[in-house]
N, C-alpha and C positions, 0 to 999 in steps of 0.2 A: 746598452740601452735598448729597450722595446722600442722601436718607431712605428706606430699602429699607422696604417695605410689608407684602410678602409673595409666596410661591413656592409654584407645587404644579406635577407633574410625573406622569406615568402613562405605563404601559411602559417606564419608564428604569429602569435594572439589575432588580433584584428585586422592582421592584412592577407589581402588575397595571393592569388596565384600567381602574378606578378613580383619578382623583385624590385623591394625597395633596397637601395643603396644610398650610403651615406658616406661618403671622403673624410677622413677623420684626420688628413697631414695637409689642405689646401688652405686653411683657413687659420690665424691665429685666436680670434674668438667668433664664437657663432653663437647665435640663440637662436633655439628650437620650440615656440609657440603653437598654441592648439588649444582650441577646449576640452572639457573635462572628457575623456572615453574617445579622442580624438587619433592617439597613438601616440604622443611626442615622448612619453616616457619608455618606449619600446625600446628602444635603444640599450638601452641599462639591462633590463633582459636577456636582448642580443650576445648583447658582448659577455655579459657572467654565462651565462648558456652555451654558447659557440668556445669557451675555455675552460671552463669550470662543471660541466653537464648540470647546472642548477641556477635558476632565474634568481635576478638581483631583488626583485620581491618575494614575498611571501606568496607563492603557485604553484599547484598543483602541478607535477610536469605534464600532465597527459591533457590539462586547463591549456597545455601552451601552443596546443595544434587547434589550429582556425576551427573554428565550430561549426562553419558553412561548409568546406571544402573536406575538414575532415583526414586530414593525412599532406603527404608530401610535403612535410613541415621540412624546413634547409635554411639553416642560419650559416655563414660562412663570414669567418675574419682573416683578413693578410697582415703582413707586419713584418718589417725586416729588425732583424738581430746581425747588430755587424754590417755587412754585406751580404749576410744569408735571406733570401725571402723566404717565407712561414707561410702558410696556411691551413686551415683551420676549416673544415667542415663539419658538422653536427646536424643530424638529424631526427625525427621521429613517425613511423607509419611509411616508409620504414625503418626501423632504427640505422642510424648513418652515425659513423666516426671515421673520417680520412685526415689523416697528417702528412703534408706535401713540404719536402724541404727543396727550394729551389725548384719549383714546379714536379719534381718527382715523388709519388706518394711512396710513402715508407712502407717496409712491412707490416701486415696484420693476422700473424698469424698467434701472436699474443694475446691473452684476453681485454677486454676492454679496459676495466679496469687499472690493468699494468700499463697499459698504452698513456693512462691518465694519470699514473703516477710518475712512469717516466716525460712526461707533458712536462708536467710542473715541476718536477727536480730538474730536469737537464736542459730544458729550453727556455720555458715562462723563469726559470727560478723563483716562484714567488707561488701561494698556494689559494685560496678562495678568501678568506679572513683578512689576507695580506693585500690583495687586491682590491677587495673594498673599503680599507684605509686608506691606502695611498692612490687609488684611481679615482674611485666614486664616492662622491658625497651628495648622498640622497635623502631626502626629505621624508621618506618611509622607515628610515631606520634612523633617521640624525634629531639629534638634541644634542645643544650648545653646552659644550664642555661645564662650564659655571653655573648652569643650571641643573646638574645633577649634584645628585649628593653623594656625602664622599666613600659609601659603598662602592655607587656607578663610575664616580670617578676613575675609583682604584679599577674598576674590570675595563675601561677603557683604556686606561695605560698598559695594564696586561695583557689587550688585547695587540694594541701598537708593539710593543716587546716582544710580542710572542710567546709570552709565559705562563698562557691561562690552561696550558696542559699540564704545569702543575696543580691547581684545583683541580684539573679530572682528575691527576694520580693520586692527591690528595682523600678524594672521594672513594675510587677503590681502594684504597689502601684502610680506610673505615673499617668496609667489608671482609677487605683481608685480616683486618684484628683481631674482629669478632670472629671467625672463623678460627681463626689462631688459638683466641684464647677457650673457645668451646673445646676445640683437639689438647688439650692443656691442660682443661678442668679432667673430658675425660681420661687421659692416659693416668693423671694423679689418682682417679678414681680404680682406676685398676691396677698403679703398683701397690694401692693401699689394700687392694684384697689380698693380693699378691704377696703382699710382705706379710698378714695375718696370717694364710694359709702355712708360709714357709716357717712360721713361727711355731706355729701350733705341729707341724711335720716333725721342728725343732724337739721340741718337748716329748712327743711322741719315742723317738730315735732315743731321746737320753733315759728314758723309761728303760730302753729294750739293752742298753749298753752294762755291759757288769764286766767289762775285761778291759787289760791293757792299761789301769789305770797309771804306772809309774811311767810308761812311753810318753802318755797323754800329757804328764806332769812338763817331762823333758820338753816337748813340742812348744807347751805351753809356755816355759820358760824363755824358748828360741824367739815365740813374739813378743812377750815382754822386752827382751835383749833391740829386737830389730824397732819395735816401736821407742824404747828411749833413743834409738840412733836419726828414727826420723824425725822426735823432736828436736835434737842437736842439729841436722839439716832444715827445718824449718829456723831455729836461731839464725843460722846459716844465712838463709835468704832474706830472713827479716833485716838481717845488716846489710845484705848487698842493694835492698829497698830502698834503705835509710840512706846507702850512699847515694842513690840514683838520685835519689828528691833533695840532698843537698847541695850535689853537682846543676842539678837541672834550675836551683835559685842562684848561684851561685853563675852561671851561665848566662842566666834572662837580665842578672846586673849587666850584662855586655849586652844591650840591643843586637841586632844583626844589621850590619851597615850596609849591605850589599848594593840593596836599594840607592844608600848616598854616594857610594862608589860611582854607579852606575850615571848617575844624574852628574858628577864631577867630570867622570869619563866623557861627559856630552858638553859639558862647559870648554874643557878642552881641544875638543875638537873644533867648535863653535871660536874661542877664540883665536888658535891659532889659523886660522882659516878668517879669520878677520884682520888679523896681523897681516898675512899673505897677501889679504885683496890692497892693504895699504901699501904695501912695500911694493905692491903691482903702481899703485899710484904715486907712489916718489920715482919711483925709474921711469915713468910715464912721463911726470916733471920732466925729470933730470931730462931726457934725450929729445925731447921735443918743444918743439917753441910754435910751432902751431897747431889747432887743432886739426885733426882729421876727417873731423863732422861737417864743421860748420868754414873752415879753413880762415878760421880767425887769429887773429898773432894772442899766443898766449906771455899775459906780460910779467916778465920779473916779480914784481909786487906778490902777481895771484900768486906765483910759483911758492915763492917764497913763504909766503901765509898758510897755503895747503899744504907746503911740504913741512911745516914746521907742526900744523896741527896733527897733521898723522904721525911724523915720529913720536907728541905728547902723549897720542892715542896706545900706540907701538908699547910705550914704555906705560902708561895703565896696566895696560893688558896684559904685559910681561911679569908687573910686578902680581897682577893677578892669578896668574900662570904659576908662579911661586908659592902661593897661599894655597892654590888649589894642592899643588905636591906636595906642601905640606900635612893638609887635610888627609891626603889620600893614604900618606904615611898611617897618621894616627887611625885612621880606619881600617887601616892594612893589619895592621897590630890589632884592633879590637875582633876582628875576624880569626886571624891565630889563635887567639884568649880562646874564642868560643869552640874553635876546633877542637883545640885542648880539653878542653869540657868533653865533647862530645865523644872523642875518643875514650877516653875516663867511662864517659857514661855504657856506651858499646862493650867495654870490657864487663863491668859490673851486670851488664843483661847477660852476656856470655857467660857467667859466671853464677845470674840466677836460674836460664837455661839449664844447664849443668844440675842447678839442685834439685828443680824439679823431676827431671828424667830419676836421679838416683832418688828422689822421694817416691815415686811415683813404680821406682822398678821394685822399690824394699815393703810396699803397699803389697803390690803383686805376690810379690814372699810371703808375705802375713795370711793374703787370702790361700796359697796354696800348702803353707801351714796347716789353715784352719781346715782345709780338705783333707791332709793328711790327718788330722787331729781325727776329724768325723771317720777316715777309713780305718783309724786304729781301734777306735770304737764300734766299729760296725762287724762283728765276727758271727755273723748266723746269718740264715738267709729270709730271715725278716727284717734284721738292719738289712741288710741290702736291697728288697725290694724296696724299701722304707727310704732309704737314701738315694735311689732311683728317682724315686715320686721325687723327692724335695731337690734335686737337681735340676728336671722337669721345669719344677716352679721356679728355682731362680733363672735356670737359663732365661724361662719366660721375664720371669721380672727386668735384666738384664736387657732383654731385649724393649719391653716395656721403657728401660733407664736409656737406651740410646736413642729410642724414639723421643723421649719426653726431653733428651738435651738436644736433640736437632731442631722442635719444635720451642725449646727457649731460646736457643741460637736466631731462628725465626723472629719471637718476639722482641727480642734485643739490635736485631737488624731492622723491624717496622716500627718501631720506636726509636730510631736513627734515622729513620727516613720521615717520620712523620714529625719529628723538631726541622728535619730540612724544609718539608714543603709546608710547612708554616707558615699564615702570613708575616711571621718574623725571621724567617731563617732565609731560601735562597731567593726567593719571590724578593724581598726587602733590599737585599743586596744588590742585586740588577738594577731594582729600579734606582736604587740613591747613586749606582752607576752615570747611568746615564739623566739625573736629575738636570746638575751644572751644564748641560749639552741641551736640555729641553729651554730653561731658563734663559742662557743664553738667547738662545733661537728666538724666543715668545719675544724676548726685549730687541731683538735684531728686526723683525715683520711691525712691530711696534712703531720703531719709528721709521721703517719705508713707509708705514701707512700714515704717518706725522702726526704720531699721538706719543706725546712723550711721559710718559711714565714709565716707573722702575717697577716690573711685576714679577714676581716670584712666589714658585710652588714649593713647599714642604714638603716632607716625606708622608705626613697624611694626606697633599694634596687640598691643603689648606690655600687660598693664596694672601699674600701681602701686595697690596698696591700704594705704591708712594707717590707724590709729583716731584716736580724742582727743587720746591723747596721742602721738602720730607713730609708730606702733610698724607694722611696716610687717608685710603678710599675703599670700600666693599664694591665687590661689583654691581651690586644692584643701586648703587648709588650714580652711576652713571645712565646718560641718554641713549635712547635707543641708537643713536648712530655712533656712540661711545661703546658700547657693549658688542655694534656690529664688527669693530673695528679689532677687538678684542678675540671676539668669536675669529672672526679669520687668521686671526696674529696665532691661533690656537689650530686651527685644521691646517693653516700651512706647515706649523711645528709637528704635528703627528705625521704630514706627509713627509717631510724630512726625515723624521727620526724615523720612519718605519722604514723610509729607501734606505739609510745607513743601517740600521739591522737585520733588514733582509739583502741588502745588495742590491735596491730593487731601483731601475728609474725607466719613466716613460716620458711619452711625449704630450698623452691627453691628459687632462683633469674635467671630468664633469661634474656638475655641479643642478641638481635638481632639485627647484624650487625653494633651496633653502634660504632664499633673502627677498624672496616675496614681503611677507608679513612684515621687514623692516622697509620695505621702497614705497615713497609715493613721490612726489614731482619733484619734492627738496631734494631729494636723496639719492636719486637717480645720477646726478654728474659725480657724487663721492663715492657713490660703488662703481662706475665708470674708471673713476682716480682709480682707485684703489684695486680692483682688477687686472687694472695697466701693470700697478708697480709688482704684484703676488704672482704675476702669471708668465714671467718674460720668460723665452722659450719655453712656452708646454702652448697647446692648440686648446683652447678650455670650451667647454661647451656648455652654455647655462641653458637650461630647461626651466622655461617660465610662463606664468598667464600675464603677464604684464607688458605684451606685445606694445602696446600706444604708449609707453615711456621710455621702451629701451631699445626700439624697431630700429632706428636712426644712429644708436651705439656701435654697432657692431658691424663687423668686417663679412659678416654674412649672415641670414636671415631663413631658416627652414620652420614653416608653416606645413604642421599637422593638418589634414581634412578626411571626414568620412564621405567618401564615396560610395553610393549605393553600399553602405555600409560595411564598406572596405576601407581602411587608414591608408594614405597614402600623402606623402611629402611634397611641398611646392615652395617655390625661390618666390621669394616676395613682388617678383613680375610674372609668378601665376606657370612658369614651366614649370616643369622635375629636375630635382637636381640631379 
């Protein structure tokens, strides 16, 4: 777990030369107030900046050194991991990066860059994307799940998943096609000169040929001989094809039980280990007549009764014990079957292997045949410069034919890649992964927040909303504090799911301005509730203009002010925090 400690930062946007500091482990909620151009959203800056080198808005980075002072900008965050303390410097004018582990700053003799990636691999675990899901939720970039449509929907679960780098691969991979297939048109374009040229060389050569005809004959005879043999090796293969594709249906009648093995294998251990804890409790019975805990006399009666229902239990589970052993049998045997299969089928590729090498080596005979054929014909030394030239050209073509199968090879592997990163191929699969994990979660935040309805997302990201009694609801049919209730039930579920996919958990959640627009005096004690029950261990920090409703909520109080038009912090009794 990250335990953020505390941040304070001088000459970044609007404050001066002074360090502002803010304690981010003192407090379990605090709200942070100010007017507009005040500083209170500085924070959020801070912290994506001082971890990430890039502000949680949209800023320019060179925008983020004070416009008065002009340099000496110094953001710095601590934070223990473990028992290890962290810290975190960043600066700009002059540019600053120090990484202190245990108050010792690490080496820097690495560039900055690597220094940022080793950051966030091996210490943050967690990268800028990841961090603004599951830390920050801000009002600059946030709109409520249900209010987008179901494009934005889907890039918002992409983005909680971590998966929206297949759309970039996606994207180049575009590029790489078209690329491909240009390399593709051209190469076709030049074996086809290529093989006119070697044609017309062809004709040329048989012009100039008047000798050896009866060699030629024999030669010729030798491929005719080798080509009916390779079509008897093609037969050849064609049957061992045939057997492959009716072992491999033949096969798929036996499912593969591995999976149900597996899950039996956990029944059983599950119940004999329930067996055990019972028979722990009859010999528990049997040798004791008082309790240990409470040193109460245990009486005959109970004994009796308990010991009677866990032997009843004892023999369930025994006789279920039996049933599973039997299962396991017959799944034992359906996995044999399929070995069986599979062995058959290994043989029969061994076997098509084989044919292709001897097709492929009696090919090679034909071609060097036909060279013999052209040298028996070639007896002056104008065939021979003549079949010079035309070896020339095929070498080239040849070479052209291995370029243009590497270059299909290409296309047959980005057209494999490009049905994976599909929005139907591994994109879809992850996310119906973790669908049942989302839903859950959405329905579990639901009713801590005591809104009881059954809500559930689809693989579009459609959703279903039902009540008690199945009466089914659109979200936009709900009240604004019905919808508020919703919206949360929703950021808490993406903050979960993103800590279980990246491994990621902390101690802060902020939250900036995003439930203004739903508060006004009614509303103000159920976002209170409901704060309470979404926030239990994390330090949450709401960023709001709604000081005079919420001042009196919370467990601490930091008031934004511009001073001679410097931002700086004050505790609702007018000190610095």
């Amino acid at each position: 777990m990250i335990e953020f400690k505390n941040i304070k930062w001088k000459n970044f946007l609007s404050t001066g030369n002074n360090f502002t500091k803010i304690n981010l482990n003192s407090h379990n909620k605090t709200l942070i107030v100010g007017e507009n151009g005040a500083g209170k959203s500085t924070i959020l800056d801070a912290l994506c900046f001082s971890l990430f080198n890039k502000p949680f808005r949209k800023i320019n980075k060179p925008q983020l050194v004070n416009a008065v002072n002009l340099g000496d900008c110094v953001v710095e965050v601590e934070f223990f991991i473990g028992k290890i303390n962290w810290k975190i410097r960043r600066g700009m004018r002059p540019n600053l990066f120090e990484i202190y582990k245990d108050g010792k700053q690490l080496d820097q003799s690495a560039s900055s860059a690597d220094q940022q990636k080793w950051l966030e691999q091996n210490v943050l675990k967690l990268n800028y994307k990841s961090f603004t899901q599951i830390v920050v939720l801000g009002s600059s970039t946030f709109v409520p799940f249900m209010q987008l449509p179901a494009a934005g929907r889907r890039e918002v679960i992409e983005d909680i998943l971590d998966i929206r780098i297949f759309s970039t691969m996606n994207s180049i991979l575009k590029d790489r096609v078209k690329e491909n297939k240009e390399a593709l048109s051209d190469i076709d374009y030049s074996i086809s000169i290529l093989k006119e040229k070697v044609e017309v060389q062809k004709r040329f050569i048989s012009d100039l040929k008047k000798q050896s005809e009866d060699n030629v004959v024999l030669w010729e005879d030798e491929i005719n001989k080798i080509e009916l043999e390779i079509e008897s090796n093609q037969l050849e293969l064609d049957r061992y094809l045939e057997n492959i594709d009716t072992l491999t249906k033949k096969m798929n009648e036996f499912p593969s039980p591995q999976e149900e093995i597996d899950k039996l294998n956990e029944y059983n251990i599950k119940f004999r280990s329930k067996i055990k804890d019972m028979e722990s409790t009859i010999q528990f019975l049997t040798s004791n007549d008082v309790c240990p805990t409470c040193n109460q006399k245990i009486t005959e009666e109970f004994k009796n009764e308990n010991i009677k229902v866990s032997n009843e239990n004892i023999s369930k589970l025994e006789f279920a014990l039996n049933d599973i052993k039997t299962k396991e049998k017959t799944l034992s045997d359906n996995l044999s079957t399929r070995n069986s299969f599979q062995k058959k089928i290994s043989y029969n590729q061994n076997k098509i292997n084989n044919c292709l090498s001897t097709i492929k080596w009696k090919q090679n005979k034909v071609k060097e045949t036909e060279n013999q054929i052209n040298s028996l014909k070639s007896n002056t030394d104008n065939v021979d410069r003549e079949r010079d030239k035309m070896k020339t050209l095929i070498g080239q073509g040849k070479s052209q034919e291995v370029q243009r199968r590497q270059v299909t090879k290409r296309s047959t592997e980005l057209k494999i890649v490009a049905e994976i990163l599909k929005d139907g191929g591994v994109k879809s699969s992850i996310i119906r992964k973790y669908l049942p994990v989302m839903n859950t979660l959405i329905n579990k935040h639901l009713q801590e927040l005591e809104f009881y309805v059954n809500f559930n997302l689809d693989d579009t990201f459609n959703e279903t909303i039902k009540s008690r009694y199945r009466d089914e609801f659109s979200y936009a049919s709900f009240s604004e504090g019905e919808k508020m209730r919703i919206d949360l039930a929703l950021l808490f579920t993406w903050r979960e799911v993103a800590k279980l996919k990246n491994s990621v958990n902390t101690n802060i959640l902020i939250l900036d301005e995003i439930f203004d627009s739903s508060l006004d005096s009614n509303g103000t004690t159920e976002f209170i509730n409901i704060l309470r029950t979404v926030t239990d261990g994390n330090n949450v920090f709401v960023i709001s203009h709604k000081e005079d409703m919420l001042h009196d909520k919370f467990d601490n109080v930091i008031q934004f002010k511009k001073v001679k038009n410097f931002s700086k912090p004050f505790q609702t009794n007018g000190t610095t925090p």
